[in-house]
BAFI-3210 file (N, C-alpha, C; in Angstrom, 3 decimals, decimal comma, padded with zeros to 6 digits):
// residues 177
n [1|2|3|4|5|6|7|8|9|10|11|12|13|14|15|16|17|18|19|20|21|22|23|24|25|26|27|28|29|30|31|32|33|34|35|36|37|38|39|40|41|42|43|44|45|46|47|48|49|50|51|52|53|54|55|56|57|58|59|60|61|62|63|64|65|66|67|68|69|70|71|72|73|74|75|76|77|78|79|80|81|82|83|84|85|86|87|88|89|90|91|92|93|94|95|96|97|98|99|100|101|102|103|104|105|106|107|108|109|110|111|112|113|114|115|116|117|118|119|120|121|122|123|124|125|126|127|128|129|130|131|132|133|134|135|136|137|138|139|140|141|142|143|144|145|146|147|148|149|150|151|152|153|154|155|156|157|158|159|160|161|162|163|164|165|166|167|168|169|170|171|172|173|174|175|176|177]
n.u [-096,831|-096,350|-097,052|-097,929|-095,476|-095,801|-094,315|-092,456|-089,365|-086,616|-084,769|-082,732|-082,405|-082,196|-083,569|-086,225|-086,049|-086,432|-088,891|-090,970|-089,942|-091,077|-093,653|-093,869|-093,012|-090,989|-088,561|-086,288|-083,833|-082,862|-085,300|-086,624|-085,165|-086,044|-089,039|-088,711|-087,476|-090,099|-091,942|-093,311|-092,011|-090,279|-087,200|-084,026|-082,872|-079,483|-077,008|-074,954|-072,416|-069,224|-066,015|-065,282|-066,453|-069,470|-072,593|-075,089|-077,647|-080,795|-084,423|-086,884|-089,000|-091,866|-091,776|-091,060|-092,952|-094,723|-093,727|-094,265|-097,499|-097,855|-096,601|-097,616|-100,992|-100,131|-100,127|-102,869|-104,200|-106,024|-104,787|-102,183|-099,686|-099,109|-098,251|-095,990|-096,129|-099,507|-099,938|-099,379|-101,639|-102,895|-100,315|-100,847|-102,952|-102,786|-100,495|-102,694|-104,324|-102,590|-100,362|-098,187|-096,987|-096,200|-093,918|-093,776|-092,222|-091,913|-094,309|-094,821|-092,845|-094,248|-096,453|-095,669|-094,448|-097,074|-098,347|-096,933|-097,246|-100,063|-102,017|-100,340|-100,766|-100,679|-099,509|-101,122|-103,373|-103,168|-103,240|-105,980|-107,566|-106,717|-107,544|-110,664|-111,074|-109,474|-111,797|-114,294|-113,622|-112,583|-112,264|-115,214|-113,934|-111,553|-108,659|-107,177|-104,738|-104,715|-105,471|-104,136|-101,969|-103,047|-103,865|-101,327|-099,994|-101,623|-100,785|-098,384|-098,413|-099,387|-097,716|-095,373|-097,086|-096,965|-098,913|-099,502|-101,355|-102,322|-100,996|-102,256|-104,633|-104,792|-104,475|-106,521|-108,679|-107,947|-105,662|-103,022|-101,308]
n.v [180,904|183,560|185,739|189,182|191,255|193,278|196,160|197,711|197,876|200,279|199,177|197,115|196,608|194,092|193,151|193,863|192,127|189,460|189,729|189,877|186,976|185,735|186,163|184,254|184,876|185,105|187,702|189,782|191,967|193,064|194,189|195,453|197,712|197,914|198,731|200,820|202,987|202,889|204,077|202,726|202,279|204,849|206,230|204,875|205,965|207,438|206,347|206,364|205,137|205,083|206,435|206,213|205,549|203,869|202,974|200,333|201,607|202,630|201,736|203,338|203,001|203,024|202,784|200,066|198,757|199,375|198,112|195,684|195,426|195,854|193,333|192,196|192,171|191,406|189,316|188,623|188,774|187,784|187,766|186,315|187,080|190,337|193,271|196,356|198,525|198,647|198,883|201,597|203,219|202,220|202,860|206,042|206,180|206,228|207,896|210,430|209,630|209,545|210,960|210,934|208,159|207,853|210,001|213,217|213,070|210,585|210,030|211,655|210,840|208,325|208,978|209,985|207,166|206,362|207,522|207,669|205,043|204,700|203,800|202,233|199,633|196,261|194,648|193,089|194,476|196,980|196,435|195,827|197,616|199,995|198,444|198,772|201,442|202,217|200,478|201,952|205,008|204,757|206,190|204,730|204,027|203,608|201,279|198,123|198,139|200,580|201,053|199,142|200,809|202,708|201,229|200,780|203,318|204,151|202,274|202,967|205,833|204,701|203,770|205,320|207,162|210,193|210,884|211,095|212,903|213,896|212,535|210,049|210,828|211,326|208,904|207,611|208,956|207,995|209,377|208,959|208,105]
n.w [187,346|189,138|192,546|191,737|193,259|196,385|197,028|195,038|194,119|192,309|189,650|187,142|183,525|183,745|186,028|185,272|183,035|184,797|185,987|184,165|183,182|185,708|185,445|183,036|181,113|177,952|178,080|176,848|177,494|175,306|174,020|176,179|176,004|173,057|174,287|175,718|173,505|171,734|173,636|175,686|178,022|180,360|179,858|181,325|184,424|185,092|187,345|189,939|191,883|192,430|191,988|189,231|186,410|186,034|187,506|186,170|184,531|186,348|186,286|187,662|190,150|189,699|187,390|186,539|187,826|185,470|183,832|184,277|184,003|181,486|180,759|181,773|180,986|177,986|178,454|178,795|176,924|174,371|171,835|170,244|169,199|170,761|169,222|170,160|169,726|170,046|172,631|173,428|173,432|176,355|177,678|177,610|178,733|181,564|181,511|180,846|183,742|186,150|186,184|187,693|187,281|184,436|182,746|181,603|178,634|177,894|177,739|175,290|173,396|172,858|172,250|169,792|168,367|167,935|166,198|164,148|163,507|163,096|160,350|159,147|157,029|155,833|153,489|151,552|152,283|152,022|149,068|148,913|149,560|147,218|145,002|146,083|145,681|143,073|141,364|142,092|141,793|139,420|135,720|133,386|131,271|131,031|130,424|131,407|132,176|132,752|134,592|136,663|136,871|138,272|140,586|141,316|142,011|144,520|146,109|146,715|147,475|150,161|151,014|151,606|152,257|151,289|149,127|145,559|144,194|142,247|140,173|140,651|139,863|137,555|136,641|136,957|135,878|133,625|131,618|130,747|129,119]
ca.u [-096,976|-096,309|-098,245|-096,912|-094,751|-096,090|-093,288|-091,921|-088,061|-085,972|-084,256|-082,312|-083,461|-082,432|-084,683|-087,226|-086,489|-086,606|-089,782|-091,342|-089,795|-092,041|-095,247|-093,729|-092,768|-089,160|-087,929|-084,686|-082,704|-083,102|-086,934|-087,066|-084,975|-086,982|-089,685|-088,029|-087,656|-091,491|-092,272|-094,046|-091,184|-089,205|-085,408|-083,489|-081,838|-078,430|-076,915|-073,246|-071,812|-068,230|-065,994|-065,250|-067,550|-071,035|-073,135|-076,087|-079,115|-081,983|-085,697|-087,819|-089,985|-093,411|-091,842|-090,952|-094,521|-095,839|-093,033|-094,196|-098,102|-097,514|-096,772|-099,291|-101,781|-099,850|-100,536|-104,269|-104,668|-106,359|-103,806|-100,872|-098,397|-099,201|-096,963|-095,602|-097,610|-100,519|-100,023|-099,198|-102,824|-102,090|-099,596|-101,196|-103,810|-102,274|-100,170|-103,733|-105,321|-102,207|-099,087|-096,133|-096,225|-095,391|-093,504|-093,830|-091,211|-092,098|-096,048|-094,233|-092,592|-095,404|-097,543|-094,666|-094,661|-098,497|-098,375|-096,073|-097,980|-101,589|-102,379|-099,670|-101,119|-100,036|-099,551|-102,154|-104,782|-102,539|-103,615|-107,148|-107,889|-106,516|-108,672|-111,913|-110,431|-110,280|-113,626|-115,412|-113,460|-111,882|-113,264|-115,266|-113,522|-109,878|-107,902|-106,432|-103,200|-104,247|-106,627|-103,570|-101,139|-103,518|-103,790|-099,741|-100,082|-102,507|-100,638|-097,241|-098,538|-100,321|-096,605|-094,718|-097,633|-096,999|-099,374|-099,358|-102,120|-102,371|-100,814|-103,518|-106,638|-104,634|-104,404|-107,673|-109,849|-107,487|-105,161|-102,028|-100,857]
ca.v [182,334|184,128|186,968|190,299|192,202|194,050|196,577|197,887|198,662|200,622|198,027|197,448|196,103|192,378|193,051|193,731|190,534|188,689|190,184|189,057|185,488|185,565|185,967|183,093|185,555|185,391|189,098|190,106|193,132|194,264|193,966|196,226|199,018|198,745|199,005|202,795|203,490|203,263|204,831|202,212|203,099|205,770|205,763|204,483|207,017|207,530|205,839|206,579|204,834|204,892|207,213|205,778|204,969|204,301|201,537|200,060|202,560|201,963|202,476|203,954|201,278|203,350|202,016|198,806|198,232|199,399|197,108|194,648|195,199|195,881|192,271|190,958|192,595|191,072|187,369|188,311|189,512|186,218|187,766|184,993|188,049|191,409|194,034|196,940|199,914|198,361|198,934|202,403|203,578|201,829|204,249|206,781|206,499|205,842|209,202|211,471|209,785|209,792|212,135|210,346|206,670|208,195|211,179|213,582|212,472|209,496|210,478|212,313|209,716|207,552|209,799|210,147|206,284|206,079|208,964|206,919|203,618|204,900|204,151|201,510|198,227|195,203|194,490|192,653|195,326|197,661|195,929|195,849|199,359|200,523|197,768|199,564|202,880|202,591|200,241|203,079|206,406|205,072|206,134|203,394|204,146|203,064|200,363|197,529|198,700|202,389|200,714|198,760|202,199|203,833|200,853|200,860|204,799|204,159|201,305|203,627|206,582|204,860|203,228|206,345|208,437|210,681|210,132|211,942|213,069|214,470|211,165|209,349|211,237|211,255|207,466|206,969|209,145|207,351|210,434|208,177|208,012]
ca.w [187,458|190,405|192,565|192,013|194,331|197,234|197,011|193,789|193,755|191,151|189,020|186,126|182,521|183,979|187,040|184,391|182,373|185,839|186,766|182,868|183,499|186,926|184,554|182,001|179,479|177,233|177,889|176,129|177,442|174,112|174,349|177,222|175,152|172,375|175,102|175,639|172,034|171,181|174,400|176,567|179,184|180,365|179,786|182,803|184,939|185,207|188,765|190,060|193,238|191,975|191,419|188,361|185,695|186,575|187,759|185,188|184,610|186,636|186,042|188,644|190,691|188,581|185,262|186,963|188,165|184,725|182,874|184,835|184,499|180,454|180,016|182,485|180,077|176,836|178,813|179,127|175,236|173,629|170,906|170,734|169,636|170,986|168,503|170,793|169,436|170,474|173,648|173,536|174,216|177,510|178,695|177,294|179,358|182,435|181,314|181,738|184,774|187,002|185,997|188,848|186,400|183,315|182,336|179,923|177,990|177,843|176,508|174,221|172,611|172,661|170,951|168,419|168,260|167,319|165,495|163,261|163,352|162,643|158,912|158,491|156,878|155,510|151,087|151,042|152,916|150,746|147,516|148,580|149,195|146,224|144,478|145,722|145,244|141,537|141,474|142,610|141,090|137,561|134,563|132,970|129,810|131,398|130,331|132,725|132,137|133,252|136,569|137,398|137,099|139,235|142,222|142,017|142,700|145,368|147,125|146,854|148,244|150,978|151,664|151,790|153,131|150,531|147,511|144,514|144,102|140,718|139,479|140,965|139,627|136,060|136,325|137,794|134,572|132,069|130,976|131,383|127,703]
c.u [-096,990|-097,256|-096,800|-096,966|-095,595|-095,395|-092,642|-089,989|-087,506|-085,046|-083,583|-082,970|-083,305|-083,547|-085,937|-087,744|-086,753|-087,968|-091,047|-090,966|-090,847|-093,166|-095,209|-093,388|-091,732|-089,436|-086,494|-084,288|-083,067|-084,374|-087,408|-086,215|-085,899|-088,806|-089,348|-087,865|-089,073|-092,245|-093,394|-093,367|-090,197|-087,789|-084,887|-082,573|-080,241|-078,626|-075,570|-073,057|-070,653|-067,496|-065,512|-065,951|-068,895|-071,590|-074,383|-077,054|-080,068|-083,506|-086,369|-088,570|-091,560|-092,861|-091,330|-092,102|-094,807|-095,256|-094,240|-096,316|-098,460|-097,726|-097,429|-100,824|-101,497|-100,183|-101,810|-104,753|-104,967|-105,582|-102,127|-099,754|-099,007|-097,841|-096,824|-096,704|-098,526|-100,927|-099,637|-100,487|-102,863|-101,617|-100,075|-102,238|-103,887|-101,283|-101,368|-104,477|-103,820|-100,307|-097,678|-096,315|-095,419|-094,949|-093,608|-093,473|-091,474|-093,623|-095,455|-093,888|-093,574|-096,691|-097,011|-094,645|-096,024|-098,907|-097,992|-096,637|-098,872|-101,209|-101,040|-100,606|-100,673|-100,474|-100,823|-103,911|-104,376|-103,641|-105,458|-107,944|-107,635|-107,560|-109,969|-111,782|-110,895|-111,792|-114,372|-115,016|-112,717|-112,574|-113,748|-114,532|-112,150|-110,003|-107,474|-105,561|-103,105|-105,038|-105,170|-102,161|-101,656|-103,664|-102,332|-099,505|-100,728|-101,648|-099,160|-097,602|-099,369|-098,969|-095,768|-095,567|-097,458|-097,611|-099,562|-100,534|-102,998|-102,261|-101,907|-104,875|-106,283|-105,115|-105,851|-109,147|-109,152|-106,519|-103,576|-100,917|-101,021]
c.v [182,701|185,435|188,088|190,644|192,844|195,632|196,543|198,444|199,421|199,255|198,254|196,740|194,406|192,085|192,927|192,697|189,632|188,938|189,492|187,501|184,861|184,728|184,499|184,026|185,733|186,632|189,272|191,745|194,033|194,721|195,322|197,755|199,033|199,107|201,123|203,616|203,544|204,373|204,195|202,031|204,094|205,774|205,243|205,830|206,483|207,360|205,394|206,429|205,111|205,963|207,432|205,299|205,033|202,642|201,618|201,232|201,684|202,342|202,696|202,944|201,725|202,714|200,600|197,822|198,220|198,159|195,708|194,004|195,179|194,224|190,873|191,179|191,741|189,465|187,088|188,427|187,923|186,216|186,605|186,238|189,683|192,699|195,179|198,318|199,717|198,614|200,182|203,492|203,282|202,800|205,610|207,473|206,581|206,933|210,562|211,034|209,582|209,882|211,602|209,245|207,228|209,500|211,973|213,326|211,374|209,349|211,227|211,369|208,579|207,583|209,870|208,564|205,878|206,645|207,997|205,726|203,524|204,243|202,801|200,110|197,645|195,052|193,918|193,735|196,359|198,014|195,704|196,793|200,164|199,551|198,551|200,586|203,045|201,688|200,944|204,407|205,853|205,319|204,894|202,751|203,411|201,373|199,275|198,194|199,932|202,089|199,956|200,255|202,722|202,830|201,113|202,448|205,041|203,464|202,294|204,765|206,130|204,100|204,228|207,146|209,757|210,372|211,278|211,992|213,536|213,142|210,294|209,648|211,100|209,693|207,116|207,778|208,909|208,018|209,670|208,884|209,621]
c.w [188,938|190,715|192,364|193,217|195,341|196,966|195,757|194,141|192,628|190,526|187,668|185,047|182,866|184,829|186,267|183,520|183,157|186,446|185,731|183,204|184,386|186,253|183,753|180,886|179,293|176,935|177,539|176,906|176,444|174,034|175,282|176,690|174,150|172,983|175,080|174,452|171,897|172,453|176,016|177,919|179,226|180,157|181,354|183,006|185,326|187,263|188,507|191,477|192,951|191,426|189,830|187,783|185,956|186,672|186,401|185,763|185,014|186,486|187,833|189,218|190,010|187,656|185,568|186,600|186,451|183,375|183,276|184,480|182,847|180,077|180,411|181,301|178,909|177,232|178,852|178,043|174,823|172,093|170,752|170,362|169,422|170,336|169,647|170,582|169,628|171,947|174,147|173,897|175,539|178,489|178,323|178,359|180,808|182,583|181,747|182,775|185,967|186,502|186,654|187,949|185,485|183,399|181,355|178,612|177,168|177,005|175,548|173,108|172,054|171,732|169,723|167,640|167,355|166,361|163,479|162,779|162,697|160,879|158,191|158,232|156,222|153,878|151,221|151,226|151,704|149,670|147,818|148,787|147,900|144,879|144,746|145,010|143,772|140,835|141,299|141,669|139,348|136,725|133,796|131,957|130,089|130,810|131,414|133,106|132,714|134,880|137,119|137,994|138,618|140,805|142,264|142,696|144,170|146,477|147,339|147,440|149,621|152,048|152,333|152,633|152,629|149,296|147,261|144,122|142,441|139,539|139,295|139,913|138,045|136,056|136,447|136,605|133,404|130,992|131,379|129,805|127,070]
res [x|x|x|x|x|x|x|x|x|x|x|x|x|x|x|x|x|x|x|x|x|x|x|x|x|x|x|x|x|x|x|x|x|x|x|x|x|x|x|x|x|x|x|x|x|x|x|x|x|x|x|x|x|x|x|x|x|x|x|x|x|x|x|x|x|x|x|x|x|x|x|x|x|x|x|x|x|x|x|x|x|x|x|x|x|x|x|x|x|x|x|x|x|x|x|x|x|x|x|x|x|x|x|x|x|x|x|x|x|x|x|x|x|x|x|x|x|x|x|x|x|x|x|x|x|x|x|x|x|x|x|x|x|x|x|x|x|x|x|x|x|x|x|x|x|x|x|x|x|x|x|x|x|x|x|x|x|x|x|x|x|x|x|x|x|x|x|x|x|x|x|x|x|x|x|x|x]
***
């Protein structure tokens, strides 16, 4: 591992995978777009020497540094794989205590990112929320057959983020049939 930089330059997304390599960390190109897609960096600006075509987009030497300080953080997480949205509090916060790193834009997205994330969990967490769920609210009177209706209602609206609500409370006091 190397020390960081003194001196931040603008750079392109290789500079960025070369800067990750430094740390010890396999960065992909692609990695560092979907970096820009969730929102944990800004897009690269457009950069034209030529009067033809255009040279590679470069990021700013702030989203360099913060590329750069992003996956110094993901090497210090006693997590062995840090998922991307996790780290979107991060810039977030680093968005309200000093305004020149990030851009609006860029908190924008980010927020849109998390926004999106919140509330997602995994089949099995799924399947065990909807297990208390009707535990606690089914009628005692229900059937398996109408407690299992009502976790599949539970675990489907909690997939979509749309639950049916009506469905639910039928399934869940036994009015199925």
């Amino acid at each position: 591992m190397t020390d960081q930089p003194g001196e931040w330059s603008a750079g392109t997304a290789d500079d960025l995978v070369e800067d990750a390599r430094s740390l010890g960390i396999k960065l992909s190109p692609r990695t560092v777009t979907d970096y820009v897609e969730v929102g944990l960096l800004a897009p690269p600006l457009y950069h034209k020497t030529t009067q033809r075509g255009s040279d590679r987009r470069i990021y700013p030497p702030e989203q360099r540094r913060l590329c750069y300080e992003l996956n110094a953080a993901k090497l210090r997480s006693p997590i062995a794989r840090v998922p991307h949205r996790t780290m979107i509090p991060v810039v977030l916060y680093v968005w309200c205590m000093n305004d020149t790193v990030v851009p609006d834009g860029q908190a924008r997205r980010a927020l849109r990112t998390w926004a999106q994330s919140v509330g997602i969990n995994s089949g099995p967490r799924r399947r065990s929320t909807a297990n208390k769920v009707v535990a606690q609210f089914a009628d005692p009177a229900a059937i398996s057959g109408q407690r299992r209706i009502a976790e599949q209602w539970i675990r489907a609206g909690e997939e979509s983020r749309r639950p049916d609500f009506d469905n639910i409370a039928d399934a869940l006091r036994g009015r199925l049939i």
